[in-house]
N, C-alpha and C positions, 0 to 999 in steps of 0.2 A: 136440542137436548135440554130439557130441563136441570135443576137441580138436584142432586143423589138421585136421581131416575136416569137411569138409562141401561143401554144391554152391554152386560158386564156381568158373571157369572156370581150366582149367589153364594157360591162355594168358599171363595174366599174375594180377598180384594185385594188383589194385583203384585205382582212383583216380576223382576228376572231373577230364578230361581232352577236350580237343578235338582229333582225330586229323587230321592234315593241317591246324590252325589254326583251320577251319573249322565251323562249329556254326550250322545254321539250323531252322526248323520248317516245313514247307510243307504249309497247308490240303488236304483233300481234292479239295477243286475249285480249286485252284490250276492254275497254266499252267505244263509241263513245263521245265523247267531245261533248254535247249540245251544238250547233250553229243555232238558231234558222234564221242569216241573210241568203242572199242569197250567197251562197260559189262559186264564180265570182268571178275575179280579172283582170285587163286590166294594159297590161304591153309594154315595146318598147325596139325594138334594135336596135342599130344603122348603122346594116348592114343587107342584106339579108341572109336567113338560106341556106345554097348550098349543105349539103351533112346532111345523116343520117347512112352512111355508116362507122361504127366504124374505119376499113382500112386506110381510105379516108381522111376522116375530116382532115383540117388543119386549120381554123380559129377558133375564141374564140365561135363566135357567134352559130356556128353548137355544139361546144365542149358543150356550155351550155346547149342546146335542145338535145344532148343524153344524158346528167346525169339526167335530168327528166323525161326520159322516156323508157333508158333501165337500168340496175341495173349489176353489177359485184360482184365479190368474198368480196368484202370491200367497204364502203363509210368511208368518214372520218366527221368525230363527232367536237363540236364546237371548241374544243381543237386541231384539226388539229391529229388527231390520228386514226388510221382507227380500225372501229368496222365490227363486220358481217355483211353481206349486204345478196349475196347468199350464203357463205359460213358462217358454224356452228363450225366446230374442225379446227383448224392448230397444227399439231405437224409437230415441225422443229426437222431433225435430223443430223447426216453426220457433226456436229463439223457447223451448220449453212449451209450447202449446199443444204441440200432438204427440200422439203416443201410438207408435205401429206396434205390437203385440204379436209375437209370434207364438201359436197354439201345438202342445205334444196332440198327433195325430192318433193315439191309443187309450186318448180318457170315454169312458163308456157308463151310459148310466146304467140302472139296474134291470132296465127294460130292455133291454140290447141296443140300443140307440146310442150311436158315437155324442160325443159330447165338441159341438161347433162354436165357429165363433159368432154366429148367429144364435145362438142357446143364452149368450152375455146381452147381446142384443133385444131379445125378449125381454129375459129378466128385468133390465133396467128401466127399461119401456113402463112394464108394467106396476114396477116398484113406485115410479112417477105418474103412474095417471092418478088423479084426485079420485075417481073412484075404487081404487082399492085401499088408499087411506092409509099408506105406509107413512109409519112418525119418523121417518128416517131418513125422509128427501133432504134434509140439511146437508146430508153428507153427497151428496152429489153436486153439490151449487160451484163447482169449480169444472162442471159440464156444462159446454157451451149449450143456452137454454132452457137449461137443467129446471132452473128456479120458476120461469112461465110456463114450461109443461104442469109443473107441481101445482101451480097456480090455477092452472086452467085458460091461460093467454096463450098458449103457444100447443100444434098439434105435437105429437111423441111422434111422430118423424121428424121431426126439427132437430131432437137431441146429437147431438155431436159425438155419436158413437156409430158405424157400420162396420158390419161382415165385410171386409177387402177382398177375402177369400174365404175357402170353406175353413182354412184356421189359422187365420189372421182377420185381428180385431184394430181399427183406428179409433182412435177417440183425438177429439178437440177440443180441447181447455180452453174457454173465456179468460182467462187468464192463468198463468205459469205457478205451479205450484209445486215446493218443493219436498213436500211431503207425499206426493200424489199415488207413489207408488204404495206407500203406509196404508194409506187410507182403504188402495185397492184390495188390502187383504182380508177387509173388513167382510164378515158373514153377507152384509149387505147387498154387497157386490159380488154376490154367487151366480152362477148361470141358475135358469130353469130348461127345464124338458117341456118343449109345449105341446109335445104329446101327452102327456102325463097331466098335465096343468087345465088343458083343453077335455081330456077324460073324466077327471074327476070333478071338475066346474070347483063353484065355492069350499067343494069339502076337500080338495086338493091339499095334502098338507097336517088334516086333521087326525088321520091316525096312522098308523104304518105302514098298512095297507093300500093307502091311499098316497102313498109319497114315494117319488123314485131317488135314486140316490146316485151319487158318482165319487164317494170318497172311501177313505178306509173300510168303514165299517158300516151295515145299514140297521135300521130300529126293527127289531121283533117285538111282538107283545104288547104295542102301545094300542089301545083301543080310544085313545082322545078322551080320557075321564079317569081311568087307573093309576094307582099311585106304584105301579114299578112296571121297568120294561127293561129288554137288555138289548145293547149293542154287539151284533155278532158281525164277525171279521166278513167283507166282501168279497166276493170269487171273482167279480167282473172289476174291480177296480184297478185303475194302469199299474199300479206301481204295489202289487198285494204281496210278490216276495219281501217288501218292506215289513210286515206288519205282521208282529209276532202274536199278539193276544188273539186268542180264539172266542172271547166274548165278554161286555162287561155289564157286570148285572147292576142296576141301578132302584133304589127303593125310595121313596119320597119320608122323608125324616123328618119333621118341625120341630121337635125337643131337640136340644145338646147334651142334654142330660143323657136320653134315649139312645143318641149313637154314639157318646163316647163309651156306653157301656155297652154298646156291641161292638166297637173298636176293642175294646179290653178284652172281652170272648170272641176276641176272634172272626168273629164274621162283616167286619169290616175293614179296608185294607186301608182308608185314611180316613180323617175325623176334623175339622174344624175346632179349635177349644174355644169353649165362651166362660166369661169368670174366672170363677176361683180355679178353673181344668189351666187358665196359662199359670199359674201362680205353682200350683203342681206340680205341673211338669216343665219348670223350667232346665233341669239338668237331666230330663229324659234324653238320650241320645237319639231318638226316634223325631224329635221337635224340629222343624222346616218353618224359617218365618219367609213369608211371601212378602214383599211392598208390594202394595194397591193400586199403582198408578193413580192415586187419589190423594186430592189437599185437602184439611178441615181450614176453616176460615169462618169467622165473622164480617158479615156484608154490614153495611149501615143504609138508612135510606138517610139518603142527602136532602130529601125534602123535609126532612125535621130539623128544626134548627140547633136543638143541641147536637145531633148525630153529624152534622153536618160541620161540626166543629172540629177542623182540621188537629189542633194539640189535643185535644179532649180524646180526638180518635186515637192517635200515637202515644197518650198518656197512659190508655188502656193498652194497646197493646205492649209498652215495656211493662205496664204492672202484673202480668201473667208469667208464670215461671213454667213452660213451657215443658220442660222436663221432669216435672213434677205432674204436667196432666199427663203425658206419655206413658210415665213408671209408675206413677200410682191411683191414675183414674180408667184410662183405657188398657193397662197391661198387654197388650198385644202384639208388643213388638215396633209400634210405629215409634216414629221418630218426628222431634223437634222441627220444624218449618225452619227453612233458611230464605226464602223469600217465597214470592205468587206462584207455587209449580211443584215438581217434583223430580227427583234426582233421574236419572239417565233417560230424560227427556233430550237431550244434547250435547254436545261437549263441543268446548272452543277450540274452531279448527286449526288454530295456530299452538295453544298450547293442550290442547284434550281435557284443560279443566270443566267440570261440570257447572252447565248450565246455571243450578242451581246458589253457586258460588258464586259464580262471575257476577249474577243479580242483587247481589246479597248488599244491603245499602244500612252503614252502621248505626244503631238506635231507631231501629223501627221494626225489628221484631227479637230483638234482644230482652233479658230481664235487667233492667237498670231502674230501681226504684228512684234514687235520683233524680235524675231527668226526670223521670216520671211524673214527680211530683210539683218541679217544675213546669212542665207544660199544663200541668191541671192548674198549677196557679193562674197561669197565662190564661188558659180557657176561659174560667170563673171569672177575669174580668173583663172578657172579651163580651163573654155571654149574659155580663152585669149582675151574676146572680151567684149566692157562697153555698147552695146545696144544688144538688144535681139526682133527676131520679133517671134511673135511665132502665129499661126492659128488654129484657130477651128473650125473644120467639124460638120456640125449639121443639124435635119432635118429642114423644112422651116414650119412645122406646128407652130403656134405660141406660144404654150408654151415652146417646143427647143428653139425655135430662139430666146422668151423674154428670159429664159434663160442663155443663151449664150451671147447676149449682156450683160445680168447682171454681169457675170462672166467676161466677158471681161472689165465693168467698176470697176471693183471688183482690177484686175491685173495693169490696165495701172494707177489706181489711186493710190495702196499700192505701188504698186513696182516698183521703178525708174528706168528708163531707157530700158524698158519694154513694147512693143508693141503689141497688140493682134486684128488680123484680125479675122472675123469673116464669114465660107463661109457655105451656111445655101443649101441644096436642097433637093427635094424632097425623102423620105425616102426610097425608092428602090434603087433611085442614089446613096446616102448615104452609105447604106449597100453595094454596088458594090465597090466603091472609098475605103473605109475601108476595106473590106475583100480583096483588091488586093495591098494594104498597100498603097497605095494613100491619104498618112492624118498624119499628126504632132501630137494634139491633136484632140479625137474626144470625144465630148456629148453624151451620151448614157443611156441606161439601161437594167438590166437582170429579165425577171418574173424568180420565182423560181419554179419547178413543181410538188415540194415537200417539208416537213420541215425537211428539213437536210441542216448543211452547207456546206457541200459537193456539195453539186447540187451548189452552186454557187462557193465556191472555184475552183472546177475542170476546170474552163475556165481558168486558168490560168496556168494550169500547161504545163510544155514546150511542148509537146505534141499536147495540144489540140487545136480541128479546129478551137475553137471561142477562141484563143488565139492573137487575131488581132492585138498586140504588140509585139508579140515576146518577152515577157517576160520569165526571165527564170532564174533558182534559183535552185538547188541541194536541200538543205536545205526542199525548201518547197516542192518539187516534192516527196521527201521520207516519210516526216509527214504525206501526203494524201495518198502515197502509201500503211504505217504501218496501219492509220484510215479505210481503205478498204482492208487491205491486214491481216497480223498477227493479228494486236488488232482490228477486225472489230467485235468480237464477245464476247470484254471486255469493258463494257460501260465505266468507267472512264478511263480506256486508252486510247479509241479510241478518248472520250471528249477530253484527252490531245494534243493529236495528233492534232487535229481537231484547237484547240486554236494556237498552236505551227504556224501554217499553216498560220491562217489567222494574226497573230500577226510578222510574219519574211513578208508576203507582205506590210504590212503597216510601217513596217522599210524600205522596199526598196518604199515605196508609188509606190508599182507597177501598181497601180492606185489611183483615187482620188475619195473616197467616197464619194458624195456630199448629198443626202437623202433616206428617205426611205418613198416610194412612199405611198397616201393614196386616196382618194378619198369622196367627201361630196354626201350624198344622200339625199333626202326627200320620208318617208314614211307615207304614210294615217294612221291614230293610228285605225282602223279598221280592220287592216291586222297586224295578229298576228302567232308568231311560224316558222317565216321562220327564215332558219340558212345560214349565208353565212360564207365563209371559206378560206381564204385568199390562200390558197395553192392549193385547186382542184379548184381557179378563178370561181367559181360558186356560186348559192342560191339553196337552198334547200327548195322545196316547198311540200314535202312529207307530213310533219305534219304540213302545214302552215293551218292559215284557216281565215273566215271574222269573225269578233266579233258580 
């Protein structure tokens, strides 16, 4: 996964949240929720739908249009915890290494074709072989294999997954992971129909007609180039007395401007605010703030030697007031960083406190000018030199770049003798110049694509490819090794581990945690029952319905 790219829905950026208040479960064979309105909903995104091909997909926007409308082994529940979706039994055995998966015998695609556990087995196969060029084989690397299929060293019968039967599926883990069920809920790891797949060859995917489905709802209208299509409820899917809405219209939006003022008349049932619209409607009763499952941070490249200056890096981050970029640069509801991660990522199995706290390590991402000024002195004669210019890379969208100038008047104001440029470009450049170590400080952010802090510590370990610092630390490289390696299948150990990890990066401020990303929305109080979920970057309109 690269940096702020990955598939995580454009709509908003993450939280657990309950949309319209409301948040229930309702069995299969449950008795239909009286909804006497019309169960219609008109919805926008802000980019075109390009792909339905599970393989394929690599934007948020597609990512969100197949969780509504094909279904996997798991969905994850408002708690960010994945419950049964198609799958009924999981026994893990093998000390956490295999995974028997027992399959509901009534999932059906849209073709009339039962949905097997041979359907998971395709799919993944094919997600891994290097020539279909899925950017999303990372998330399989805890499949025995997984990594030299992707490669090209190893055949895709090798992969550590088989039909045991026609619906039970086994998988084999290279090693125990205790997230593993999270992960399986991932879009990613959707079955394919390889009837459907084998039909339509390369165009398989590309437009509605061309894509079969086995979830709630399946795509009308999408011709693979239109900027609107609607999602209409499925007759063939197992569990359709669930699913109240009888279709959801969706239109392709790029202004904010454009659909908050079709939010306002009415023809929009929710809206994203951007700008001066959070400032607005802050005491609108209609106002839903999402968290993002997202950190903002400052990286540094360690190959520079002033950036690479441990006080210098910790001088800057006490001299940011944190709560100052939160309320009055980005408005949107995010909140202040408490360390490398984001809140209900985990909780201390002994006392339930949040992950987030337990890490939290004092004078390293606090505002204490003080210190601050302090360790700048230390720096300056460490580094033998009484001014300091120092630059920040960032993208030119206008919440980086207000940003970043904040940060910059944040540094040249607190810290004497203290210079900060600020070089803003477009966000592809960005990611270029940064991944070829072209950057001093760079402005950034990580989705998480799951609730483990794992999924975000691991970019930092000396190893890894989105290590775009060259950060590196013994110490922390082993805590993450233990947390996924020996104690990966002892929850308070692995907890410790996991603390250990991100509390010796925030000693070295191997980066600079600056918030935790959130997002303001406005919802019609007519529209009730949708779950959104900060980690599968989705809404959940399964049991949504109109009032």
């Amino acid at each position: 996964m690269s940096l702020m790219a990955h598939k995580k829905s454009l709509l908003v950026l993450g939280g657990i949240i309950i949309i319209g208040g409301i948040a229930f479960t309702v069995k299969a064979n449950s008795h239909a929720t009286k909804t006497a309105a019309v169960q219609k909903i008109n919805l926008y995104e802000s980019t075109n739908l390009t792909s339905l091909d599970t393989s394929k997909i690599t934007d948020g926007v597609s990512s969100a249009q197949l969780s509504q409308v094909d279904e996997g082994l798991y969905r994850l529940n408002k708690n960010s915890q994945p419950v049964n979706a198609l799958a009924t039994k999981t026994t893990i055995t093998n000390h956490g290494k295999t995974y028997t998966i027992d399959l509901h015998h009534n999932g059906r695609w849209s073709n009339g074709q039962k949905v097997t556990a041979q359907d998971f087995v395709y799919s993944w196969k094919r997600t891994l072989n290097p020539k279909t060029k899925s950017e999303f084989t990372y998330l399989f690397t805890n499949i025995k294999n997984a990594d030299a299929i992707a490669a090209g060293k190893k055949s895709a019968n090798s992969l550590g997954v088989k039909a045991t039967g026609k619906y039970q599926l086994t998988i084999t883990l290279s090693k125990p992971a205790a997230y593993f069920k999270k992960l399986l809920a991932n879009t990613t790891f959707y079955p394919l129909n390889k009837t459907a797949v084998q039909k339509y060859g390369t165009k398989y995917g590309t437009t509605a007609s061309k894509t079969v489905y086995n979830g709630p709802f399946v795509v009308t209208g999408w011709t693979g180039t239109n900027d609107s299509w609607t999602l209409k409820k499925n007759p063939t899917y197992r569990a359709k007395n669930v699913v109240k809405l009888k279709s959801i219209s969706y239109q392709v939006i790029k202004s904010g401007t454009t659909a908050y003022n079709l939010y306002q008349a009415n023809k929009l049932d929710m809206v994203t605010l951007t700008g001066e619209q959070n400032v607005q409607n802050k005491a609108n009763t209609a106002l839903k703030t999402l968290p993002a499952g997202r950190v903002g941070f400052i990286q540094y490249n360690q190959k520079d030697k002033t950036a690479a200056n441990r006080d210098l890096r910790t001088a800057i981050s006490l001299a940011i007031n944190r709560k100052q970029l939160v309320n009055k640069v980005l408005e949107n509801g995010s909140v202040a960083a408490k360390s490398f991660g984001v809140s209900n990522m985990l909780k201390n199995p002994k006392t339930g406190t949040d992950f987030v706290t337990d890490a939290k390590v004092k004078n390293t991402v606090d505002y204490n000018l003080t210190e601050a000024k302090k360790l700048l002195a230390t720096a300056k004669k460490q580094l033998h030199r009484s001014q300091l210019t120092l630059t920040i890379t960032c993208a030119d969208d206008d919440t980086s770049h207000q940003a970043a100038e904040f940060i910059q008047g944040q540094l040249t104001s607190h810290l004497s003798g203290v210079k900060v440029n600020v070089r803003a470009m477009p966000f592809t450049s960005m990611l270029t110049k940064v991944s070829q170590g072209d950057f001093q400080l760079n402005l950034t952010s990580w989705g998480i694509d799951f609730a483990d802090p794992a999924q975000v510590l691991t970019i930092l370990t000396t190893h890894s490819n989105s290590n775009m610092g060259h950060y590196t630390n013994k110490t922390y490289d082993q805590a993450l090794a233990k947390a996924d390696g020996s104690d990966a299948m002892n929850t308070t150990a692995r907890y410790q581990d996991l603390v250990k990890a991100a509390k010796t990066a925030m000693q070295d401020q191997a980066v600079t945690p600056l918030y935790e990303g959130r997002s303001h929305i406005l919802v019609k109080s007519h529209l009730k029952g949708v779950v959104y979920n900060q980690f599968s970057g989705d809404m959940n309109f399964r049991t949504a319905y109109v009032k």
